[in-house]
C-alpha positions in Angstrom: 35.9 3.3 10.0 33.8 2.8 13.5 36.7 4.6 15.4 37.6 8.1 14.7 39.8 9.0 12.5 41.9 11.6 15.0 43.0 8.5 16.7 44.8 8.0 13.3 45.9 11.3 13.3 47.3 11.4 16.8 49.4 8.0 16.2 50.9 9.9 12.9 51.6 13.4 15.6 53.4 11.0 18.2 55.3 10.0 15.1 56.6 13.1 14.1 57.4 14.1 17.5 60.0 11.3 17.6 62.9 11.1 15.8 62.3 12.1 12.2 65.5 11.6 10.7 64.9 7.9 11.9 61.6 7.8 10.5 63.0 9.1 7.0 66.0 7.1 6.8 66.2 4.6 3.9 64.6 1.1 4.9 65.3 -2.3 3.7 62.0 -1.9 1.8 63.2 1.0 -0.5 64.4 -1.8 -2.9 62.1 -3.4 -3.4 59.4 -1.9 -6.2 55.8 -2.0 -5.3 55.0 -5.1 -7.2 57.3 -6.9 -5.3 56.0 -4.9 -2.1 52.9 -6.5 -2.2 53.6 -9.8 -3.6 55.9 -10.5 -0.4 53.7 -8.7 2.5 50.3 -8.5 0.8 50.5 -4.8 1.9 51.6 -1.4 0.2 54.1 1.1 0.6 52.3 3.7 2.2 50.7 1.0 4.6 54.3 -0.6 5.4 56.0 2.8 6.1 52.7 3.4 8.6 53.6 0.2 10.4 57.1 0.1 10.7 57.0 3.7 11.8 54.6 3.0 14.9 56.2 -0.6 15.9 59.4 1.7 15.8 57.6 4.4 18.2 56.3 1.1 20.0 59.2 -0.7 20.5 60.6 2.7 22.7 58.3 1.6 25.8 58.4 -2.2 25.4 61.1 -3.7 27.6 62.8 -6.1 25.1 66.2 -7.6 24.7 68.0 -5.4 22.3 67.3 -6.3 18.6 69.9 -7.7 17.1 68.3 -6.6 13.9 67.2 -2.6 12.7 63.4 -1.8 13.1 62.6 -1.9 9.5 64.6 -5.3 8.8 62.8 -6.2 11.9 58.9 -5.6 10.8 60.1 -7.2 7.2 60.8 -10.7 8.5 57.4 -10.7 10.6 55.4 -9.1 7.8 56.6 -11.7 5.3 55.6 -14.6 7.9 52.1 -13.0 8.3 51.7 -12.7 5.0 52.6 -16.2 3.6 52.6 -18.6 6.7 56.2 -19.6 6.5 59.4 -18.2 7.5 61.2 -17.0 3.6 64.8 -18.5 3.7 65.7 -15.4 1.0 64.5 -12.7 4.2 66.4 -15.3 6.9 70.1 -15.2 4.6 69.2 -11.7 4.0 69.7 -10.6 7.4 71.7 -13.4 8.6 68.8 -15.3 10.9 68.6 -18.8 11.8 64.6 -19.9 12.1 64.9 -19.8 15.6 66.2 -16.1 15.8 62.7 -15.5 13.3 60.7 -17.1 15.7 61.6 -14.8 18.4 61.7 -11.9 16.1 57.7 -12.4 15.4 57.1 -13.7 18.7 58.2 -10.0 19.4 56.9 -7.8 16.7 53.5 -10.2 17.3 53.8 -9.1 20.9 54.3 -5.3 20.1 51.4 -4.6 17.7 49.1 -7.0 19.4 49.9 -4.3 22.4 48.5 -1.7 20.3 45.0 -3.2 20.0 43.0 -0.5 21.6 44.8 2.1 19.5 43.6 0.4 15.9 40.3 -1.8 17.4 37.8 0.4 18.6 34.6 -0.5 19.6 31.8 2.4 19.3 31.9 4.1 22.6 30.1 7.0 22.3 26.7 7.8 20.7 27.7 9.8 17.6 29.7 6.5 17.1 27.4 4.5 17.7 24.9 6.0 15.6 27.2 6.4 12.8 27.9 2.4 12.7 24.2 1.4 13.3 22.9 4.1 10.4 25.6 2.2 7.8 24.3 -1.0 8.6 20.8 -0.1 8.5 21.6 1.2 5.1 22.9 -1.9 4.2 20.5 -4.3 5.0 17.7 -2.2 6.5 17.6 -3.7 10.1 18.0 -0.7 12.8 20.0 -0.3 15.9 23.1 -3.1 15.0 26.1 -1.6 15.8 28.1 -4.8 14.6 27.9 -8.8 13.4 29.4 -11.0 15.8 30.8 -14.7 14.9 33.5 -17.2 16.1 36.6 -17.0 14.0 38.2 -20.5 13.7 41.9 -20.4 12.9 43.7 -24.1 11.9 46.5 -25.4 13.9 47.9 -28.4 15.1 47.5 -30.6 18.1 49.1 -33.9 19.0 46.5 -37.1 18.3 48.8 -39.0 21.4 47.1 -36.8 23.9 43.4 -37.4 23.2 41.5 -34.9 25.6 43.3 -31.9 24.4 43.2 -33.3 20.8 39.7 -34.2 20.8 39.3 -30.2 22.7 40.6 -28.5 19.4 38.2 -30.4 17.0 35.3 -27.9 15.9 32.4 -28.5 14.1 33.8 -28.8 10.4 35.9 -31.6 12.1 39.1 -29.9 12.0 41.2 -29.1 14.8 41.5 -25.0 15.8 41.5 -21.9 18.2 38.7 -20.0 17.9 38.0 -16.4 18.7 35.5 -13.8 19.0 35.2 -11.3 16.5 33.2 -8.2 16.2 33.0 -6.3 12.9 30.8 -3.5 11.0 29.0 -3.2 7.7 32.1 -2.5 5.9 34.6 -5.1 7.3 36.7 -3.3 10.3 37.1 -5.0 12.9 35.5 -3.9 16.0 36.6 -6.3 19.4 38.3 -9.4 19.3 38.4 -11.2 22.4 39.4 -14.8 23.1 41.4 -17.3 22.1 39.6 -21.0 22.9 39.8 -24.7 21.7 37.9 -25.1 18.8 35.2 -26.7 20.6 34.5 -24.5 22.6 30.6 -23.1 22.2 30.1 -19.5 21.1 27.2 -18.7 23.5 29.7 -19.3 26.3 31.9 -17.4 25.1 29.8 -14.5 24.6 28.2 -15.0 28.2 32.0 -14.9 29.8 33.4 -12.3 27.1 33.9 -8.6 28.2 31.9 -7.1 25.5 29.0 -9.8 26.1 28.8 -8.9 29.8 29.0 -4.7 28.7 26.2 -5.4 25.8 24.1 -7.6 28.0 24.5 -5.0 31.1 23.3 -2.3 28.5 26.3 -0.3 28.8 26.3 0.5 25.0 22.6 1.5 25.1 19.5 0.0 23.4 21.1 -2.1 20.3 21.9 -5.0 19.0 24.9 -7.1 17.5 23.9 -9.6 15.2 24.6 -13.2 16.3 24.0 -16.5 13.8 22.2 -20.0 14.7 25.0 -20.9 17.2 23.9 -18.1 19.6 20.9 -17.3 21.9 18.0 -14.9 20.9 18.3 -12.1 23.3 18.1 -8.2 24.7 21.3 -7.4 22.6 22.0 -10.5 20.1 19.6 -10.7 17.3 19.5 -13.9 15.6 17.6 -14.7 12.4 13.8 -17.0 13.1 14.8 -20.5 13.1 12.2 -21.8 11.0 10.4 -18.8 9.5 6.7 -19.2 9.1 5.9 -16.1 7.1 6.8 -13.3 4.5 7.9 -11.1 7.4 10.0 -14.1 8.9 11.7 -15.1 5.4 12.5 -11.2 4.7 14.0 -10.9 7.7 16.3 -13.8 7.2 16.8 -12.6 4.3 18.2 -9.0 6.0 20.2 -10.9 8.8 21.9 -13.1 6.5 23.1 -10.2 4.4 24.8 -8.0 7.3 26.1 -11.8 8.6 27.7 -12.2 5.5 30.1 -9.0 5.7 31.6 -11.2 8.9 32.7 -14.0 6.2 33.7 -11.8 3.8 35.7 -10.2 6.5 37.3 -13.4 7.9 38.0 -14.6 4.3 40.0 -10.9 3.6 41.9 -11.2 6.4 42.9 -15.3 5.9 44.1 -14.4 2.2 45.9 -11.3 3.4 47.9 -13.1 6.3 48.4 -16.8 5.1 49.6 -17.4 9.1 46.1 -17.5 9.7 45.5 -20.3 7.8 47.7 -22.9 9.8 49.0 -21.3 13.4 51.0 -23.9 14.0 50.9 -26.4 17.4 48.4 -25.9 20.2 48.0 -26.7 23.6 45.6 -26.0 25.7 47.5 -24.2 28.6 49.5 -22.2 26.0 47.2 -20.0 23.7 48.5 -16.5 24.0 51.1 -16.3 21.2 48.2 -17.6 19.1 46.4 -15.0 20.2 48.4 -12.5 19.9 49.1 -13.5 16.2 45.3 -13.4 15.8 44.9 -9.6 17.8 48.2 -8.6 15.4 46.8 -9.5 12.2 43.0 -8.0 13.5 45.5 -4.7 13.7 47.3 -5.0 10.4 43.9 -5.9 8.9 42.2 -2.3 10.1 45.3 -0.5 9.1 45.5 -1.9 5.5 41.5 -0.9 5.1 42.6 2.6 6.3 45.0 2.8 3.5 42.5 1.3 0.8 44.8 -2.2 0.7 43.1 -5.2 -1.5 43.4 -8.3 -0.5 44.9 -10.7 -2.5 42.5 -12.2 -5.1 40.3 -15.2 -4.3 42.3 -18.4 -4.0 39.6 -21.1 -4.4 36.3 -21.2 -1.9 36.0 -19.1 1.2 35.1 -21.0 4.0 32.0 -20.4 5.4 31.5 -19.8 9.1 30.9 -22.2 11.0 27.9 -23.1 12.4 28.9 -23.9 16.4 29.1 -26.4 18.7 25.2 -25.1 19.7 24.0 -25.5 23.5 20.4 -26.5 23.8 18.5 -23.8 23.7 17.3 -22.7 26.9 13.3 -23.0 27.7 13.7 -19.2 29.0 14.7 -17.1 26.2 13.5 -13.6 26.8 10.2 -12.9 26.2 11.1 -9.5 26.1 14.1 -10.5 23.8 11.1 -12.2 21.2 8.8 -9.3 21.4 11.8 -6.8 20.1 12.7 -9.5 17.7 8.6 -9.7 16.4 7.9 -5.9 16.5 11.5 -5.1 14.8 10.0 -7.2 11.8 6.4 -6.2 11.7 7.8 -2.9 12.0 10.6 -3.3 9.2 9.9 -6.5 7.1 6.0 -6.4 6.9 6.1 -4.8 3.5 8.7 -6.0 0.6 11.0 -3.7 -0.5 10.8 -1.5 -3.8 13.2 -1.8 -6.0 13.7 1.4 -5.8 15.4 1.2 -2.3 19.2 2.6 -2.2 21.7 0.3 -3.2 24.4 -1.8 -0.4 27.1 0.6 0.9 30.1 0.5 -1.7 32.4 -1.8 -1.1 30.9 -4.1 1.1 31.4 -7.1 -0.8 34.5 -6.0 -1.9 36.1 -8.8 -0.2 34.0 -11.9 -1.7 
């Protein structure tokens, strides 16, 4: 993973240091077999303890109202919701919940683990980290100095056709309305930053250009390298985009090299969507009301780089995996960079000038373990 993993291991010391007999008490989840484990959250045992034992540890500094329900009965009725996209009427009589007491128990567990997001979504700070995450990309797809692929994630909801600006605000490009968010990740699939949570129209460059990691990257406070960006964003100092209309071997390899690191971000996105059905319809949207939405998007970011930590598959393939989407593109300014097209030329004279041997080392395992 791009963070380290003693962050990991000082979340599991602050665990032990509170409470053990709570953290080995019997659960709600102890009967249940594994089978059953992951057919109702999509997760496993391990995984599940892991989370319920750090929203409990959580839920110590959060001012809430008290829960009428215990911690683990608690994480079960919002992991079931992330997991499927509906609220289980077997979990609600379990535990004697009406829909709205669900509501405001995953408004609540949403809120507590999207709190956590600096603890589980690290961006490389430092340069071992940095070099680490730009060495496994390189390996991957043989472009240098990328320390992640960057894309808009477009989540479906719904939004009321009576009120036609803000209706006509959530349609994005596939012609569907959504939130959209921006999503960092690396060669294998964690999630790096996610920042955001915007109408579906909303156009990616601008949201790079006003996002806190765009204004760091663009201010070079991560150093000399590059994120990769697709069609929908601007060629420049820190976002490599492929050639618009390549004109040569070198141009068409390159492509060829961006498009495979780009495609761990779908494969990501399309993980994460089968792993936590909410994803897939978050409900109504206005536009003056996006944070639960967001924090249901930051929360299952979380849950998605814990289950990687524990090895979790996803759910098999249900049909096509959306592809992302292209953006609602700006024109494209007359005053790109020169600078930014000279790195962009020499990186693929430098790289892409020769065609690879088919002896070159294979993808990093378990890349496309997601597709």
């Amino acid at each position: 993973m791009a963070f380290a993993l003693p962050v990991w291991l000082a979340v599991q010391e602050e665990l032990l240091g509170h409470e053990e007999a709570d953290c080995a008490a019997p659960t709600c989840f102890d009967e249940l077999d594994d089978a059953a484990l992951f057919k109702m959250f999509h997760l496993t045992r391990p995984c599940i303890a892991f989370i319920t034992d750090t929203v409990r540890v959580r839920m110590k500094s959060v001012a809430l109202k008290k829960p009428a329900l215990s911690v683990d009965a608690t994480v079960m009725v919002a992991l079931n919701y992330y997991a499927h996209g509906v609220f289980s009427a077997d979990i609600a009589q379990r535990f004697g919940q009406s829909q709205t007491e669900c509501l405001v128990i995953i408004s609540d567990v949403s809120r507590i683990i999207a709190g956590m997001y600096e603890t589980f979504i690290s961006f490389p700070q430092i340069q071992e980290a940095r070099a680490n995450v730009a060495r496994r990309i390189e390996k991957l797809c043989g472009i240098p100095k990328v320390l992640g692929v960057l894309a808009p994630a477009h989540f479906k909801i719904r939004a009321s056709p009576y009120e036609k600006d803000s209706f006509r605000s959530f349609v994005n490009t596939f012609g569907y309305t959504s939130v959209v968010s921006q999503i960092i990740c690396d060669s294998d699939g964690n999630i790096l930053s996610v920042e955001k949570c915007c109408v579906g129209s909303t156009i990616e460059q601008e949201m790079w250009e006003t996002s806190f990691k765009g204004r760091e990257m663009e201010e070079d406070l991560h150093g000399p390298y590059w994120v990769i960006g697709g069609k929908g964003y601007h060629l420049s100092k820190h976002v490599l985009t492929p050639v618009s209309e390549p004109a040569n071997d070198i141009e068409i390899r390159f492509n060829d090299a961006h498009m495979k690191i780009h495609d761990v971000m779908r494969t990501t996105l399309g993980s994460m969507k089968r792993r936590f059905r909410c994803l897939m319809q978050l409900g109504f949207a206005q536009e003056d009301s996006l944070d639960k939405k967001s924090n249901i998007i930051k929360t299952c970011s979380v849950l998605h780089n814990i289950a990687k930590k524990f090895s979790v598959p996803p759910p098999p393939v249900a049909g096509k995996i959306e592809p992302l989407h292209p953006g609602k593109q700006r024109a494209v300014p007359d005053n790109i960079n020169p600078e930014a097209i000279k790195a962009r030329q020499e990186l693929m004279n430098s790289i892409f000038s020769v065609a690879p041997s088919s002896k070159d080392p294979p993808s990093i395992d378990g890349t496309k373990e997601d597709i």
